[in-house]
C-alpha positions in Angstrom: 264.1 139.5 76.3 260.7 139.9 77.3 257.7 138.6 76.4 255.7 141.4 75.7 258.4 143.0 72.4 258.8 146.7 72.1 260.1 148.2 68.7 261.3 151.6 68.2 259.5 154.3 65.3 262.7 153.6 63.3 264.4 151.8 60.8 264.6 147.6 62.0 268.2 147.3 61.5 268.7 150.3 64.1 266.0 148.6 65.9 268.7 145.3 66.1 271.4 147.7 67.3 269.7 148.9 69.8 272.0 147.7 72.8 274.7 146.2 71.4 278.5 148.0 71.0 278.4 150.9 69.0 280.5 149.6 66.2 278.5 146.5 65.5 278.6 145.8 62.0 275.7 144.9 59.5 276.8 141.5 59.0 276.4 141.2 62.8 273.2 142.1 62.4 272.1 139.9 59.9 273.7 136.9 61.3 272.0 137.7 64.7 268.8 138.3 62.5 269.6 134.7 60.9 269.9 133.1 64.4 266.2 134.7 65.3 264.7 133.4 62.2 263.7 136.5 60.7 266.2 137.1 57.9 264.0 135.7 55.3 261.0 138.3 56.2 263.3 141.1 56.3 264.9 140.6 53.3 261.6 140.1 51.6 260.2 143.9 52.5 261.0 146.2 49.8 263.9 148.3 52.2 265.3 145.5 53.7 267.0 146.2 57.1 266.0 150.4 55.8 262.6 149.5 56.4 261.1 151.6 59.1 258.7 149.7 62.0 256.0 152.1 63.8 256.5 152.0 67.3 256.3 148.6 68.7 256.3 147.3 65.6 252.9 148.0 64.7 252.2 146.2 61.4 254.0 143.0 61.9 253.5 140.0 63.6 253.5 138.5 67.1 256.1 136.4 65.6 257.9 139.3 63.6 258.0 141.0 66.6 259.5 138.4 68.8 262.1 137.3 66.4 263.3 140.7 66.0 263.4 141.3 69.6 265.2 137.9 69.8 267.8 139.3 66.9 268.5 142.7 69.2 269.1 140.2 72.0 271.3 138.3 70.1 273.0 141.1 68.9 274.1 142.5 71.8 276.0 139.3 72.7 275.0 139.5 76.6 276.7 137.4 79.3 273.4 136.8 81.0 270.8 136.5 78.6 266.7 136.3 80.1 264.0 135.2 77.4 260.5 135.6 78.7 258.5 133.1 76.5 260.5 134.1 73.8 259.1 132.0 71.2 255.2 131.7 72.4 254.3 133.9 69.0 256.2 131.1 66.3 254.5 128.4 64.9 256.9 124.9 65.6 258.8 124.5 63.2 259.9 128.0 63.5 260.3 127.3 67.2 262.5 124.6 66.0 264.7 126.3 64.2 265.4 129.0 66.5 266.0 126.7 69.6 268.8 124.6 68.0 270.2 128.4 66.8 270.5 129.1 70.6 271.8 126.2 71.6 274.7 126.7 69.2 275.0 130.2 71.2 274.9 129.1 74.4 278.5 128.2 75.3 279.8 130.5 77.7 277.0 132.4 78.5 274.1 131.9 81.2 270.9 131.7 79.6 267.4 131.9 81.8 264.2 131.0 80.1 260.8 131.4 81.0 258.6 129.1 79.0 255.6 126.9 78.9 256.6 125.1 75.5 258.5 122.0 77.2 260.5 122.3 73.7 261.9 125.6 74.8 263.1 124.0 77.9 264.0 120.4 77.3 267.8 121.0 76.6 268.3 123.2 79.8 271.0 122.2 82.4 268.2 122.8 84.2 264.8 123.0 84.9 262.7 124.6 87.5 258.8 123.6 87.6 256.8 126.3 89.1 253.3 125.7 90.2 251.4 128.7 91.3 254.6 130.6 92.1 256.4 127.9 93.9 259.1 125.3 93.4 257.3 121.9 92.2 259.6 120.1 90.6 263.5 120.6 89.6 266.0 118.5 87.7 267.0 117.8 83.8 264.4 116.5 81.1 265.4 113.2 81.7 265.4 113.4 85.4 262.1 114.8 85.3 260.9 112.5 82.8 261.5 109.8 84.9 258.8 110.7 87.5 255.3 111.6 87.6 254.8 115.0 88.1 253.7 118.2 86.5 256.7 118.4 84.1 255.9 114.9 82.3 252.6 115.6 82.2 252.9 118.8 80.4 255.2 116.9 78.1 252.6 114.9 77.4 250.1 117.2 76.7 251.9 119.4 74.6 253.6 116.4 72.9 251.1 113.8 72.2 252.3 111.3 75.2 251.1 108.6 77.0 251.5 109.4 80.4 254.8 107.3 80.2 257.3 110.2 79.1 257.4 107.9 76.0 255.3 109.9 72.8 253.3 107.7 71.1 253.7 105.5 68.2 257.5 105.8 69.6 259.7 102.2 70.4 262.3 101.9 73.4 264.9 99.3 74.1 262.5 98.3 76.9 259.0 98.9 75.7 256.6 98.1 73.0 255.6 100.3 70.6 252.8 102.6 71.9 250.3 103.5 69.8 248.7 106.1 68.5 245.5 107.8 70.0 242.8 108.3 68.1 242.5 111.9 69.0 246.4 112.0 68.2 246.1 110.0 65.0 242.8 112.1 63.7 245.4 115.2 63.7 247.7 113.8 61.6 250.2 112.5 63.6 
């Protein structure tokens, strides 16, 4: 599934089937539409799943377009399945929600994702850190938690850290409570 979504001038639930068996059912397509996150929205437009998309979806989202791509992706129930970023147009909590839906998925299928949201990543087998188009850093979260490197500080970053792969205000069997920033606590956290 690539970053960059591309919709068909058609209606969205022919957009979902797009690639998967022939006989798939509409209660296939909903469920994969659940699994994206983007059930609610459809079901909320006056046609439903009739509701015709202009090519590439103009007129929704970046999210609405990623979720439905991520729903025709899902639908066609592929061995191998490639997300590019798949996820970079959903606010968190969305993310969220979607994430622990693929995880569910997962078994029995090989799953590659391209990502700079360590979120997207963290429950990966494995992890590859690429740094200008080479090979940096490669292990599991924890394993590359463990280390100073590019991976922990990107978790960091994007996570409110500390620099210790522990996020702040958080307590470990074998630390002290680290507290909050002041940059971290101004934005509500």
């Amino acid at each position: 599934m690539a970053q960059d979504v591309f919709l068909f001038s058609d209606t969205i639930a022919n957009n979902l089937r797009f690639g998967a068996d022939a006989g798939i059912d509409d209660e296939a397509i909903r469920r994969a539409a659940r699994m994206a996150g983007v059930d609610d929205f459809v079901e909320s437009l006056p046609d439903g799943y009739d509701t015709v998309v202009g090519e590439r979806g103009v007129g929704l989202s970046g999210g609405q377009r990623q979720r439905l791509s991520l729903a025709r992706a899902i639908a066609a129930d592929p061995e191998v399945l490639v997300m590019d970023d798949t996820t970079s147009a959903v606010d968190m909590e969305t993310e969220a929600v979607i994430q622990r839906n693929l995880r569910s998925l997962a078994g029995g299928r090989t799953t590659v994702t391209i990502a700079s949201r360590i979120s997207s990543v963290r429950d990966a087998d494995l992890i590859l850190v690429l740094d200008h188009g080479r090979i940096v850093q490669r292990g599991a979260h924890d394993t590359l938690m463990a280390v100073d490197g590019p991976y922990r500080r990107t978790y960091d970053a994007q996570l409110g850290g500390t620099g210790t792969g522990v996020p702040e205000g958080v307590t470990t069997p074998d630390s002290a409570t680290v507290p909050a920033s002041p940059r971290i606590a101004k934005e509500g956290r």
